[in-house]
C-alpha positions as CSV (number, residue, x, y, z in Angstrom):
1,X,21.7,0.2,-0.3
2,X,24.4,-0.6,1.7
3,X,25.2,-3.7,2.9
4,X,24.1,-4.5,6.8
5,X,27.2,-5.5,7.4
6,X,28.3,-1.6,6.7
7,X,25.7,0.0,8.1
8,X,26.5,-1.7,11.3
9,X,28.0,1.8,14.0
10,X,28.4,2.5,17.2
11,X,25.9,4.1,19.1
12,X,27.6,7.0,21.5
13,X,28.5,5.4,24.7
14,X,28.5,2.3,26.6
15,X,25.8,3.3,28.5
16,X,23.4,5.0,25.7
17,X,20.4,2.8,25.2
18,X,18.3,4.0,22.3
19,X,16.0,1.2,22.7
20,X,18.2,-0.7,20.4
21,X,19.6,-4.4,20.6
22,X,23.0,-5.8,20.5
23,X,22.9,-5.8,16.4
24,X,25.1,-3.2,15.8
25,X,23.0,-1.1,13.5
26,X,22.0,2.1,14.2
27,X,18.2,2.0,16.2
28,X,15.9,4.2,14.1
29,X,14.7,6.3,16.9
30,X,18.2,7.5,17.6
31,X,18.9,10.8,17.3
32,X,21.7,13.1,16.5
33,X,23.2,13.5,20.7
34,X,22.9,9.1,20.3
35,X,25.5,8.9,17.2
36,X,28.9,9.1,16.9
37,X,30.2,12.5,14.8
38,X,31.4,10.2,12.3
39,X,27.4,9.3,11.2
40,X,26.6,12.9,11.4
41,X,29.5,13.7,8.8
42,X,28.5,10.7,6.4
43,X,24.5,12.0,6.4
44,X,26.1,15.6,5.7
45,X,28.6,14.1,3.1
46,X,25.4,13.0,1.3
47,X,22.8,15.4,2.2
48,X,25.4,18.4,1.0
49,X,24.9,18.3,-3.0
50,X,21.3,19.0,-2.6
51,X,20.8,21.4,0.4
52,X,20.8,24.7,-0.7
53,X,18.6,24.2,-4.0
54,X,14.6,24.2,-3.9
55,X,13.1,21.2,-3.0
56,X,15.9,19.6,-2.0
57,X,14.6,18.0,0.7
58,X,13.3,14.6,-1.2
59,X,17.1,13.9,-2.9
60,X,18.4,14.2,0.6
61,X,16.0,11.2,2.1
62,X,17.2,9.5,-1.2
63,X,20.8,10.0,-0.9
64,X,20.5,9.3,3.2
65,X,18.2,6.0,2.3
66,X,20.5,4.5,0.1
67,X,23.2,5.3,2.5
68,X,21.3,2.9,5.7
69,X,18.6,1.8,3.7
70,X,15.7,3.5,5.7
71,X,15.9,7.0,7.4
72,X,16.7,7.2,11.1
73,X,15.5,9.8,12.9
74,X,19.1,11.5,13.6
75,X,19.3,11.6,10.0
76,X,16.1,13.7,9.7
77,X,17.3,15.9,11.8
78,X,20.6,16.9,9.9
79,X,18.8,17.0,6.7
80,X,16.7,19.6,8.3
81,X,19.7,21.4,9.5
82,X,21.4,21.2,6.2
83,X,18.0,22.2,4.4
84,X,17.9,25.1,6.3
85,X,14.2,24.0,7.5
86,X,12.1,22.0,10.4
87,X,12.2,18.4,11.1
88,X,8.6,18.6,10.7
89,X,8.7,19.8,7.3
90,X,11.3,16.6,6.9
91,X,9.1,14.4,8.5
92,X,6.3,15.1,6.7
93,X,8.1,14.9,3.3
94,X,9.3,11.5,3.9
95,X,6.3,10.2,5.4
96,X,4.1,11.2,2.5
97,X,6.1,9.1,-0.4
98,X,6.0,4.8,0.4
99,X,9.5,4.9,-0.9
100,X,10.8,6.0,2.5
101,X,11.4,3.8,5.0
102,X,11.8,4.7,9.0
103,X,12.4,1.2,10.2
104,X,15.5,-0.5,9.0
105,X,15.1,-3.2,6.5
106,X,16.5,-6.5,5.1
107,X,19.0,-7.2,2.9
108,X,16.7,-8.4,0.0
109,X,12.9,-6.6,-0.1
110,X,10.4,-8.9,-1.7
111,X,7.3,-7.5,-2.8
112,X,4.0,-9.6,-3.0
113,X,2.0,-7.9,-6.1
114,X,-1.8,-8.2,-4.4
115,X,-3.2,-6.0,-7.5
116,X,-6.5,-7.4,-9.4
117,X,-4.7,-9.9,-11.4
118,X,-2.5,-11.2,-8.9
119,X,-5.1,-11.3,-6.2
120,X,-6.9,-13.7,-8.5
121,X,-4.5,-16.1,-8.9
122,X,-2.8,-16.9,-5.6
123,X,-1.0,-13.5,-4.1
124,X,-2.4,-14.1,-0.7
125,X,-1.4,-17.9,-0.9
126,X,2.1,-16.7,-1.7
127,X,2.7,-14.3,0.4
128,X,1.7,-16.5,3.5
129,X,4.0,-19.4,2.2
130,X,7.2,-16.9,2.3
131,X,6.0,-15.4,5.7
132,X,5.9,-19.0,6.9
133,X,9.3,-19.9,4.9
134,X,10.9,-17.1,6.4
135,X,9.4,-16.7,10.2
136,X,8.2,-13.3,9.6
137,X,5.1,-10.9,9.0
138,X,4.7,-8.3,6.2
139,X,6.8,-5.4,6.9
140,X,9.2,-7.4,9.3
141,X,13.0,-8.5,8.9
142,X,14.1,-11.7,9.1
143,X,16.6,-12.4,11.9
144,X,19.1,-12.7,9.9
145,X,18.8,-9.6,8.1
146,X,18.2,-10.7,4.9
147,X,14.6,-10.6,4.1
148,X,11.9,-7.9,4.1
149,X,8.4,-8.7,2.9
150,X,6.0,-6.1,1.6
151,X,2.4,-6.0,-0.3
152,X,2.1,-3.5,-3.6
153,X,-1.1,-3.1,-5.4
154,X,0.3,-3.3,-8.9
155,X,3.6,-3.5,-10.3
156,X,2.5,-3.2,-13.4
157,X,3.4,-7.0,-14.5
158,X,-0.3,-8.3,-15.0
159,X,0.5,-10.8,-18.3
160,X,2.7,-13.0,-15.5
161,X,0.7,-12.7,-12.9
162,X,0.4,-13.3,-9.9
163,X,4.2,-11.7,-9.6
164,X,6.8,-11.4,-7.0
165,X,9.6,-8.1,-7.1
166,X,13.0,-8.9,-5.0
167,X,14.8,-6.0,-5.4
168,X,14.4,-5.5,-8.8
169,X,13.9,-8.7,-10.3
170,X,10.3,-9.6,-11.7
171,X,9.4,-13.2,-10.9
172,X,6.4,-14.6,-12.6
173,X,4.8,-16.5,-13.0
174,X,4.8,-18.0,-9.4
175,X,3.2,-21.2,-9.1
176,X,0.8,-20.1,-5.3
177,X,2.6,-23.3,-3.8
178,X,5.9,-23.0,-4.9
179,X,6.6,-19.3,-4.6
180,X,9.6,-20.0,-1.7
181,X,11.7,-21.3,-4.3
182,X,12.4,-17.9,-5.6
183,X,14.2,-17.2,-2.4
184,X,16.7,-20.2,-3.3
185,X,18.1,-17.0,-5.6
186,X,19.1,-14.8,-3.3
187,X,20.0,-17.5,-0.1
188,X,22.7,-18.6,-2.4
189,X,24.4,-15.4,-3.1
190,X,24.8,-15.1,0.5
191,X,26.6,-18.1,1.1
């Protein structure tokens, strides 16, 4: 995923409110008239290797996720130009795999596993202590960018359970109290 620093663009316009704020970053309900021609090329750029083969709808959300790290909806719409199909079809695609995201998200995603095992010993406690450590609900960004939170039922980790995933690192282990210190990690990289 890009960094939020480059996925920061300008929206078409002084005077073209999508609804967004003053962060810079594309709003997600922004469509292809709100974007500058430059966006459009750069979601063609990585939709083009896969539109004219079957089914090449689902490497297109991946290549135009890990391009702005969730799917705005003028994106949509050029993969179903590209794919030669409807936005519907698009839609629908992306909104039937949790991989896709339509909201933008932070920097760093950490996932609470709240399977069986996990549930048992302490998720819920965890995951409140890092919403309260980080000012923000499941599903929400932090303000700086840097944080998304998310539940998962299993991530297949149940020997070190309960387990939190950032990105792709398995922590585990977590002590329910002490699970903030995790984010120590990845707020020091930043710096």
């Amino acid at each position: 995923m890009a960094s939020l620093d480059s996925i920061r663009q300008s929206v078409r316009g002084s005077d073209a409110d999508v609804g967004g704020d003053d962060s810079g970053i594309i709003p997600a309900e922004a469509g292809v008239e709100d974007v500058c021609d430059e966006e459009v090329d750069t979601v063609r750029s990585r939709v083009a290797p896969h539109a004219g083969e079957e089914g090449g709808i689902i490497p297109s959300l991946q290549a135009v996720q890990d391009e702005y790290g969730y799917l705005p909806r003028f994106a949509l719409q050029v993969i179903a130009d590209e794919c030669d199909t409807t936005i519907a079809r698009v839609y629908g695609t992306a909104s039937f795999y949790s991989q896709f995201y339509f909201e933008p998200r932070g920097e760093h995603t950490i996932k609470v596993c709240t399977g069986t095992a996990c549930h048992v010993k302490g998720a819920d406690d965890i995951s409140e202590n890092l919403q309260d450590e980080l000012d923000v609900d499941t599903d929400e960004v932090t303000d700086d960018g840097q944080f998304t939170i998310e539940h998962v039922r299993c991530v297949g980790a149940c020997g070190l359970a309960p387990v939190v995933v950032v990105d792709d690192n398995v922590h585990g282990p977590i002590e329910p109290g002490n699970g903030t210190e995790i984010l120590d990690e990845y707020t020091d990289e930043e710096a």
